[in-house]
C-alpha positions as CSV (number, residue, x, y, z in Angstrom):
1,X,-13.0,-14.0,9.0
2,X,-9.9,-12.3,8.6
3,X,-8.8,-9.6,11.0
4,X,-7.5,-6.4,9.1
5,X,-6.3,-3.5,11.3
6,X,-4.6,-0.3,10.6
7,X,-0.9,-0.4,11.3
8,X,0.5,1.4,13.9
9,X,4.4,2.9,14.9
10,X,5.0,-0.8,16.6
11,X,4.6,-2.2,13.0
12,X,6.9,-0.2,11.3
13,X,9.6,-2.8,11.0
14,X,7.1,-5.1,9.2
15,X,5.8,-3.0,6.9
16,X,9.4,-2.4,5.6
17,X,9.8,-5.9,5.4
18,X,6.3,-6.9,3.4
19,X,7.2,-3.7,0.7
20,X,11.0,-5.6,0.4
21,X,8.8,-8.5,-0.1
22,X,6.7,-6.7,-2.7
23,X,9.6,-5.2,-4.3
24,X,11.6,-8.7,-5.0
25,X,8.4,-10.0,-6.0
26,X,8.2,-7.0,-8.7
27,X,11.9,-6.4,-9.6
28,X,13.9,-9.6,-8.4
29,X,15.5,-10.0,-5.2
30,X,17.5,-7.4,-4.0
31,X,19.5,-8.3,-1.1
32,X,20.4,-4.7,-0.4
33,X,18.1,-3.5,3.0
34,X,20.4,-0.4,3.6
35,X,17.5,1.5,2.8
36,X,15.1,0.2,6.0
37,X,17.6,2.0,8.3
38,X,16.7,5.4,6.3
39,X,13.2,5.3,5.5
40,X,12.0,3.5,9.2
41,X,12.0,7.2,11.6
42,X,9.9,8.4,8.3
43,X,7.4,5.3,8.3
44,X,7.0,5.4,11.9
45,X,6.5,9.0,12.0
46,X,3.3,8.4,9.4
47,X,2.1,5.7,11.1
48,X,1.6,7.6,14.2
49,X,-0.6,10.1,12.2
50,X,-3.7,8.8,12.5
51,X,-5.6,11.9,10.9
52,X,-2.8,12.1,8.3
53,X,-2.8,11.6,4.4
54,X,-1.5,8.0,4.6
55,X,-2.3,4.6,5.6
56,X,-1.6,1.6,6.2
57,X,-3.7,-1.6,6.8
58,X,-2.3,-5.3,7.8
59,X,-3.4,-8.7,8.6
60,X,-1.4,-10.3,11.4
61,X,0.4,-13.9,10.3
62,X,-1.4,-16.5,12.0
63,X,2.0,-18.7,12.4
64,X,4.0,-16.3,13.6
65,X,3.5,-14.2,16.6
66,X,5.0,-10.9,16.0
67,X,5.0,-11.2,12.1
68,X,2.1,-9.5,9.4
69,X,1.1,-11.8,7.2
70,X,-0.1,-8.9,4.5
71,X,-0.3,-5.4,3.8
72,X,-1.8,-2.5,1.7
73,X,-0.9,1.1,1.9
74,X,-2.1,4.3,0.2
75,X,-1.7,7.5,0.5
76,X,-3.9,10.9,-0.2
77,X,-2.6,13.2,-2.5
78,X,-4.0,16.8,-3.5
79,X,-4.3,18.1,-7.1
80,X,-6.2,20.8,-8.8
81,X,-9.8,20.2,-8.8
82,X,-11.7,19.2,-12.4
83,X,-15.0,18.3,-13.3
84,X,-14.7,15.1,-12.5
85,X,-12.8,15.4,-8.8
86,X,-13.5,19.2,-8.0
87,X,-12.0,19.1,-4.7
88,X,-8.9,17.5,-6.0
89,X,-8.3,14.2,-4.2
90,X,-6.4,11.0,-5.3
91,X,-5.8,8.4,-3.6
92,X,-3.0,6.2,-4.8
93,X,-2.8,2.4,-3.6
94,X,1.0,0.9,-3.3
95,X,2.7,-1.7,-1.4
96,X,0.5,-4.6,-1.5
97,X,2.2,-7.4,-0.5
98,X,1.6,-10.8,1.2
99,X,4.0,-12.9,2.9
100,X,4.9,-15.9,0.5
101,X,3.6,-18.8,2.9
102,X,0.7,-16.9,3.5
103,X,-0.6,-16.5,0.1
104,X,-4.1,-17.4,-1.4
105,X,-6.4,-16.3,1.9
106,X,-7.6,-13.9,0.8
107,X,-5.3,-11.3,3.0
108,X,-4.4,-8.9,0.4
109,X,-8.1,-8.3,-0.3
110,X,-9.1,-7.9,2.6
111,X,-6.3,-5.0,3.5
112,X,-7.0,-3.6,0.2
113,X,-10.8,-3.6,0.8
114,X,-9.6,-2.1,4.2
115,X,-7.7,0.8,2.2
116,X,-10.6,1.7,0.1
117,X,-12.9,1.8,3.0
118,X,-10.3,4.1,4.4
119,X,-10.7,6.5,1.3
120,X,-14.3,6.0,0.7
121,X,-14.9,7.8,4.3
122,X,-12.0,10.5,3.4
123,X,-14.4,11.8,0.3
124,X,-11.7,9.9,-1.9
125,X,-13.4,10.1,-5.4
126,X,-10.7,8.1,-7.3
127,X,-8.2,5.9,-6.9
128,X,-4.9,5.0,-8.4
129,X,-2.5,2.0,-8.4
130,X,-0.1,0.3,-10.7
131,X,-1.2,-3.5,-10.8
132,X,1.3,-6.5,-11.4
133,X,0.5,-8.8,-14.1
134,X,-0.4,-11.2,-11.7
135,X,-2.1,-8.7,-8.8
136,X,-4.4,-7.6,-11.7
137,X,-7.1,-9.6,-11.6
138,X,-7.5,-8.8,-7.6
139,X,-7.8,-5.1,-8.5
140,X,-10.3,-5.9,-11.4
141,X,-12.7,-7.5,-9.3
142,X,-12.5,-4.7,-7.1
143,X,-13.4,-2.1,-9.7
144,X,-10.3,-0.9,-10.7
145,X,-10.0,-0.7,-14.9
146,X,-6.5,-0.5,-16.9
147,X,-5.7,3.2,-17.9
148,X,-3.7,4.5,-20.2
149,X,-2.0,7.4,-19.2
150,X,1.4,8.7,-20.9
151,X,3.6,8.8,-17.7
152,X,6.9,9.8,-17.0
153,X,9.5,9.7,-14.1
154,X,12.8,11.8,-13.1
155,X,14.6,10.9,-10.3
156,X,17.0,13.6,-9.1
157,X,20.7,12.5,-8.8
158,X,22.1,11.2,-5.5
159,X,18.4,10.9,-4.2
C-alpha cells in the first residue's frame, strides 16, 4: 500500500525539486535552479495553508530517507459560474512528477488520486490538466478526456 500524504512547509525543498524533475522530463534538462531560491518563501508559504486553494500531495522515497519519491499538485481557481459549474470552481492539476528510480509503482497515481480526492470534498466539479504524451494514459484511466480548447498565453516582459 502506498502511503500518500499532503505536503507540508518541511517539504518545500522537494517539491521544487520533483517539478525540476517534471520540467526536464517535459522540456529537456535545464541546469538553471536560480529560480528555487525565488519561488521557495512562496511554496512554503502555500503549503502552510491548509484551508487554502492549493495542494500538494507526495509519496515519501522508500530508499532515501529525507527524499519524496512523487508528487501531484493542484490548485483551485474561481471563474464565473455557468450551467455546467454554477459556483465557478476549477480545479487545475500540474506538477506530477516521480523521481526517475522510482518510476512504475504506481506513486504518481496514487498522489493524483490523492489530489482529486482533495477536490472532490472542496465541491470541485471539474478538473483541468495538460497531459504529456506519455502521462496520458494515467489521466485516461482516471477519467480525464482530451479537450480541445483554443488557448493562448502572454507572459509579461521581465516576469
Amino acid at each position: 500500500m502506498t502511503l500518500v500524504r499532503r505536503a507540508g512547509v518541511a517539504d518545500a525543498e522537494e517539491v521544487l525539486r520533483l517539478r525540476q524533475v517534471m520540467i526536464d522530463s517535459v522540456h529537456g534538462t535545464d541546469p538553471s535552479t536560480d529560480w528555487h531560491t525565488l519561488s521557495l518563501p512562496t511554496l512554503k508559504g502555500r503549503l502552510a495553508e491548509p484551508d487554502g486553494d492549493f495542494a500538494a500531495f507526495v509519496v515519501d522515497h522508500p530508499g532515501r530517507p529525507g527524499a519524496l519519491a512523487s508528487l501531484a499538485a493542484g490548485t483551485i481557481e474561481y471563474r464565473i459560474g455557468r450551467a455546467e459549474n454554477p459556483h465557478g470552481r476549477v480545479g487545475h492539476v500540474f506538477s506530477v512528477a516521480t523521481d526517475p528510480d522510482a518510476r512504475r509503482r504506481g506513486y504518481a497515481r496514487a498522489c493524483v488520486e490523492a489530489l482529486l480526492d482533495w477536490f472532490r470534498g472542496r465541491d470541485v466539479p471539474q478538473v483541468d490538466l495538460s497531459a504529456s504524451a506519455e502521462a496520458e494514459p494515467l489521466y485516461a484511466s482516471l477519467g480525464f478526456v482530451r479537450k480541445t480548447a483554443p488557448s493562448m498565453r502572454l507572459t509579461f516582459p521581465g516576469a
